[in-house]
Each structure stands twice: as structure tokens, then as C-alpha cells.
C-alpha positions in Angstrom: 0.0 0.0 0.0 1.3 3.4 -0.8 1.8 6.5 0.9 -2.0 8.1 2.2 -3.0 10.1 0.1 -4.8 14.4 0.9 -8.2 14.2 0.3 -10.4 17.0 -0.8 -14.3 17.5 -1.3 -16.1 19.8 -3.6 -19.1 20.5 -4.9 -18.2 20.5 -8.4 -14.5 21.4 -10.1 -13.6 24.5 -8.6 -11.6 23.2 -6.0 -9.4 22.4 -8.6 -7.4 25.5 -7.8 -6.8 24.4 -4.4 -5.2 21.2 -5.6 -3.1 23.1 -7.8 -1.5 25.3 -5.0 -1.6 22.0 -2.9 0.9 20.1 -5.4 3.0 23.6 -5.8 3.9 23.3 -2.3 3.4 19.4 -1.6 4.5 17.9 -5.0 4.9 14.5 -4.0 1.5 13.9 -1.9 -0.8 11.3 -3.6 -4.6 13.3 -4.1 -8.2 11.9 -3.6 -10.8 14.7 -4.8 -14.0 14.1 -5.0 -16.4 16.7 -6.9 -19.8 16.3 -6.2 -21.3 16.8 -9.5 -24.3 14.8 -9.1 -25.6 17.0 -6.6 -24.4 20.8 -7.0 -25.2 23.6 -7.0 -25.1 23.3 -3.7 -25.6 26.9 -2.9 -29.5 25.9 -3.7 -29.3 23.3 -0.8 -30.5 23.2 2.5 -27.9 23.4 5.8 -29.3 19.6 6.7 -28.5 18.5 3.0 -25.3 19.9 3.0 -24.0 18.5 6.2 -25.7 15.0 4.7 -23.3 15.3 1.9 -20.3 16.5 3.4 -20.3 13.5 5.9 -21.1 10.9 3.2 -18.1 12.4 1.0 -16.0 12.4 3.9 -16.5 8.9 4.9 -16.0 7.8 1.7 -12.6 9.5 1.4 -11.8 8.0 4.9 -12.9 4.1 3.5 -9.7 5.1 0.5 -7.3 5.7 3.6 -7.0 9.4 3.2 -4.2 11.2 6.1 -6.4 14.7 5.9 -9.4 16.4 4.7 -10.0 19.5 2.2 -13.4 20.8 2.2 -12.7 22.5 -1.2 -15.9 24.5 -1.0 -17.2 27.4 0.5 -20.7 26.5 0.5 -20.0 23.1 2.6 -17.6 24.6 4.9 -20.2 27.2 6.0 -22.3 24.8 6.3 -21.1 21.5 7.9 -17.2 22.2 9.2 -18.5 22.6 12.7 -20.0 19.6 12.4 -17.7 17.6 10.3 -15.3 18.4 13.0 -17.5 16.7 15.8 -17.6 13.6 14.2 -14.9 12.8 12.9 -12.6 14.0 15.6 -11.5 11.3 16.8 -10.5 9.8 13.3 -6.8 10.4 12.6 -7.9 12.8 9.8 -8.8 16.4 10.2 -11.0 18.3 8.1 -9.3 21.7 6.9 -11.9 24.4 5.0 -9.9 25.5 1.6 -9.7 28.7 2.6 -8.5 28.4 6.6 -5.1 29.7 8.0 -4.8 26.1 9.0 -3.6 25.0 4.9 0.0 25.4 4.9 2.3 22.7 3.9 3.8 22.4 7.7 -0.1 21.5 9.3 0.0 18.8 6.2 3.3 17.4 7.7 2.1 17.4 11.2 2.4 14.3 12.7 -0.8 14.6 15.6 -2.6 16.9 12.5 -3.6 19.1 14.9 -5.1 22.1 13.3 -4.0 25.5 14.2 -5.3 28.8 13.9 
């Protein structure tokens, strides 16, 4: 088995961008994304929906071994980081929003993952 792999969630291909910058400063991590397309927009979605998906993508990322979490989108991190966080906690994976402080290439290389502000 090979090296876990980052994984990130979107709704759709946007998050894209974040991979990019992601591999500029990690070029040898392995990627899992997972875009959503089935199911966007998700901006027309309810909070209860969103936090459905976001834990079903999530666990599925966790079932391919995955070391972290991206929530690649804005619309799902508003909506279901809080509780994302809850579950999950005690999983050896954290989730990280796209856009928090927290995604910098030394919090990928933590060994506890332990998210800082």
C-alpha cells in the first residue's frame, strides 16, 4: 500500500485551484478529490442536506485511507465544518476548509494533525 493520500471535497471542479496550489507546495502527496457533480449547485441546498453530503463524502474519502481532509468549497464549509469536526474528531484525519489559515504545507506534515489557527 502506498503513501496516504490528501483528500479533498467539492461540490463540483472548482476546487481544482486548491489542488493546484496544494501540489506547488506538496508535489509528492498522492490526491483523492472528490467533486460532487451529481448534486451541485449546492448553494441551492439546505444546511441539513449539506451536512448529509459532506459527511457521506468524507467517509467515503476516509474508507480510500486518506491522512487529511479538504473541504474544497465554501458552500460546505459554512455549512457542515463545525459539524464535520464533531464527528470525525476522533478519526486520525482532520478536516481543513480550503480557505482556513490552517492549509499550509507544515499543518499537512504534522504528525498529531492538529489544526491550528
Amino acid at each position: 500500500m502506498g503513501e496516504q493520500s490528501i483528500g479533498f471535497l467539492d461540490s463540483g471542479l472548482g476546487g481544482l485551484s486548491v489542488v493546484k496550489e496544494v501540489k506547488k507546495l506538496l508535489p509528492r502527496e498522492n490526491i483523492e478529490y472528490f467533486a460532487d457533480n451529481q448534486r451541485q449547485p449546492y448553494g441551492e441546498k439546505s444546511q441539513s442536506e449539506l451536512i448529509k453530503f459532506t459527511l457521506q463524502i468524507i467517509s467515503f474519502l476516509l474508507k480510500k485511507k486518506i491522512k487529511i481532509c479538504v473541504i474544497a468549497c465554501n458552500t460546505a464549509t459554512a455549512a457542515s465544518l463545525k459539524k464535520s469536526k464533531r464527528i470525525f474528531f476522533y478519526s486520525y484525519n482532520w478536516c481543513y476548509p480550503a480557505c482556513s489559515p490552517g492549509c499550509h504545507k507544515e499543518d499537512f506534515k504534522q504528525k498529531d494533525r492538529s489544526y491550528r489557527h
